[in-house]
C-alpha positions in Angstrom: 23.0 10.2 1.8 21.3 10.2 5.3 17.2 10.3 5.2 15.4 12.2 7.1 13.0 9.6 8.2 11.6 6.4 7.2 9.1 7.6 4.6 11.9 8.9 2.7 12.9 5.4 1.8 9.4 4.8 0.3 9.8 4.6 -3.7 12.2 5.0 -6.4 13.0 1.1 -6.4 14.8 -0.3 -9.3 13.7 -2.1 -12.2 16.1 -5.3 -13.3 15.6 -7.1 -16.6 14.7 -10.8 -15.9 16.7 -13.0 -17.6 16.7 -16.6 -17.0 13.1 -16.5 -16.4 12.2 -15.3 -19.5 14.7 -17.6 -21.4 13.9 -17.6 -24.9 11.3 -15.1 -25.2 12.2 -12.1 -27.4 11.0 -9.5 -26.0 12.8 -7.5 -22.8 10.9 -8.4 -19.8 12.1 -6.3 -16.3 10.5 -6.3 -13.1 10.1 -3.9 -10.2 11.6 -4.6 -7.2 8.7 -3.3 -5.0 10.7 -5.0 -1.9 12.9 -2.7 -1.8 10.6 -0.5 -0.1 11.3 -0.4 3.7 8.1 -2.5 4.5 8.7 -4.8 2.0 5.7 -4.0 -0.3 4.5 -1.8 -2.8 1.8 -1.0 -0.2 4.3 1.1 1.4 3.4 3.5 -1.6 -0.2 4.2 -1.0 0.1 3.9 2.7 2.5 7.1 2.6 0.1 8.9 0.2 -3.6 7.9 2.2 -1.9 9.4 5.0 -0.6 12.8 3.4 -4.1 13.0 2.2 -5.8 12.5 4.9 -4.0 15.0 7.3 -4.1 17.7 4.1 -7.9 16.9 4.4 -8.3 17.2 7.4 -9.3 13.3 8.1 -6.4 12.8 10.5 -5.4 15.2 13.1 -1.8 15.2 15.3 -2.3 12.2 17.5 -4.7 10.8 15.9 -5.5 6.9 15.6 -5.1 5.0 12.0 -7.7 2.1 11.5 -7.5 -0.1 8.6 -8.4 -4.1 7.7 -5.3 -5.6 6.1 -3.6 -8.7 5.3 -0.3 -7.5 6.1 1.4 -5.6 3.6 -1.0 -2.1 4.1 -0.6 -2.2 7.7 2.8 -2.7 7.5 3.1 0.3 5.0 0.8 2.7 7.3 2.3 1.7 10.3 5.8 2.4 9.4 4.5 6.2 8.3 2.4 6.1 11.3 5.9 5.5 13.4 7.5 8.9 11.6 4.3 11.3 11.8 3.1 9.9 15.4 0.1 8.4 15.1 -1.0 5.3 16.5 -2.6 2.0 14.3 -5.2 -0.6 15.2 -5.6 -3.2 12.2 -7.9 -5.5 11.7 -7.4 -8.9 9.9 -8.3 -12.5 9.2 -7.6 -15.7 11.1 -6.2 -16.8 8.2 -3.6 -14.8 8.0 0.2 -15.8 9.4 1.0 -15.4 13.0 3.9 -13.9 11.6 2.4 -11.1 10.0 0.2 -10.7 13.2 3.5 -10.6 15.1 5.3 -8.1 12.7 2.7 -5.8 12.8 2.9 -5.6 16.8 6.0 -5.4 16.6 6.0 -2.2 15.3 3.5 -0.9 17.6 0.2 -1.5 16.6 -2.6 -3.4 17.9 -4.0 -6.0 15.7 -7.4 -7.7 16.7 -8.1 -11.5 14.4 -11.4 -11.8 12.9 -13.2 -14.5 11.5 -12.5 -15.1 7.9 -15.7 -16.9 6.9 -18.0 -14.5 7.3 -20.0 -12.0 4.9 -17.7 -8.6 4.5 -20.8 -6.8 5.9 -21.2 -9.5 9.1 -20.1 -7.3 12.1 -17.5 -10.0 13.1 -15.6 -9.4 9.6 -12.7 -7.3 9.3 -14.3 -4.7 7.1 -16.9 -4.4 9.4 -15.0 -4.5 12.6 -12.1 -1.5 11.3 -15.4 0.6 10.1 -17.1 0.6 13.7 -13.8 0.6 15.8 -13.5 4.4 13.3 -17.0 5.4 14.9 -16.1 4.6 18.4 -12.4 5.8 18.7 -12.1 9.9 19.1 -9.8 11.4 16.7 -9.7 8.3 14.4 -9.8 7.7 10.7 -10.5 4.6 8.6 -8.2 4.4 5.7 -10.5 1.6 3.9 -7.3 1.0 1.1 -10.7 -0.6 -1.4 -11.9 2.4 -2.0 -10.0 4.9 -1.0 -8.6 7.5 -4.1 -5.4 8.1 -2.7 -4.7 4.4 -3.4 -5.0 5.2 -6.9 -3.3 8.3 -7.1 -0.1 7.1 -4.9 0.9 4.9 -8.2 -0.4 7.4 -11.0 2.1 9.8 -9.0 5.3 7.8 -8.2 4.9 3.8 -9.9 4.0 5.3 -13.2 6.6 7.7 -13.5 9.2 5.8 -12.2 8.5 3.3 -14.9 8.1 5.7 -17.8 11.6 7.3 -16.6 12.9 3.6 -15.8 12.2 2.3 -19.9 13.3 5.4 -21.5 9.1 5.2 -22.2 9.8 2.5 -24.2 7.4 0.0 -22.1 5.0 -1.6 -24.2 3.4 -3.9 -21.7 2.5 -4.0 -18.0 1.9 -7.1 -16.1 0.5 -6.4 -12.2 -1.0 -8.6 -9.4 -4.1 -7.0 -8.1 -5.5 -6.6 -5.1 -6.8 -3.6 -4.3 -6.8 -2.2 -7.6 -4.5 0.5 -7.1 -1.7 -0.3 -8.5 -2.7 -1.3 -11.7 -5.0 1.7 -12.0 -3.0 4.3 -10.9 0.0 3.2 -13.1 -2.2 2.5 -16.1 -3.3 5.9 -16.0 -0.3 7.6 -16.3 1.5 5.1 -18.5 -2.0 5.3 -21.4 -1.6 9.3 -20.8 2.0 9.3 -21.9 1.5 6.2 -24.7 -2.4 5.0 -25.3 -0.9 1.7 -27.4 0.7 0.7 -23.8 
């Protein structure tokens, strides 16, 4: 099977039953394999989704500029859509965080201005601050802000969840997640109590 483009690849990952991990524990443990994603993450989920979103809303027109604060993983995720759907990316981030992930995400074409860490998340110098008014001064722009954005959410209630609930037969009786943002856990939550509250 050829894809179409990159966003294609977003999703569907594969779930593997850990093993010598969870050496002599009885119940099945599996993980998600979230780096199977083309950016590496499970950020490349709600990246794809904030974007559909915000051009069915209206929030991002052809062209248009994508602004968001990341760590790495987000921007990675929106810039890779950004690449398919042609819109440009300016990301802010910490000092920090790795050259290396201040490299990648050049490297795929967006510009990425450092900020200091230690300050306040409302200081202007912070990287909250700083994507927020770069989205006030840059025509035909949209700040994604991934904290508080619902289409974070919704990303994993519509594809993590699923895939999960298809993936155990909807035999899954617990979920473990790192959180961030929130949305991962959320989103998948959601569906997983709608289709089994005792999860």
């Amino acid at each position: 099977m050829i894809l179409n483009n990159i966003t294609e690849a977003i999703g569907n990952t594969p779930m593997v039953y850990l093993n010598k991990t969870v050496e002599g524990i009885a119940a099945k443990v599996a993980a998600k394999v979230e780096y199977f994603n083309p950016g590496n993450s499970i950020k490349d989920r709600m990246a794809l989704n904030m974007i559909l979103k915000a051009e069915k809303d209206g929030l991002l027109k052809p062209g248009g500029t994508i602004i968001e604060g990341t760590s790495g993983n987000t921007g990675m995720g929106l810039a890779l859509v950004a690449i398919a759907r042609g819109y440009k990316c300016i990301f802010t981030t910490t000092d920090k965080q790795s050259k290396e992930k201040v490299d990648i995400l050049r490297a795929v074409g967006a510009k990425v201005e450092v900020c200091p860490t230690n300050v306040a998340p409302d200081d202007p110098r912070s990287y909250y601050s700083r994507a927020a008014q770069m989205a006030k001064e840059i025509d035909n722009s949209f700040y994604f802000n991934q904290y508080f954005n619902l289409a974070n959410r919704e990303a994993h209630y519509l594809t993590t969840g699923p895939e999960i609930w298809e993936q155990t037969e909807g035999k899954i009786t617990h979920l473990v997640v790192g959180v961030g943002t929130g949305g991962t856990i959320s989103g998948t939550a959601k569906f997983l109590k709608e289709k089994n509250p005792d999860v």
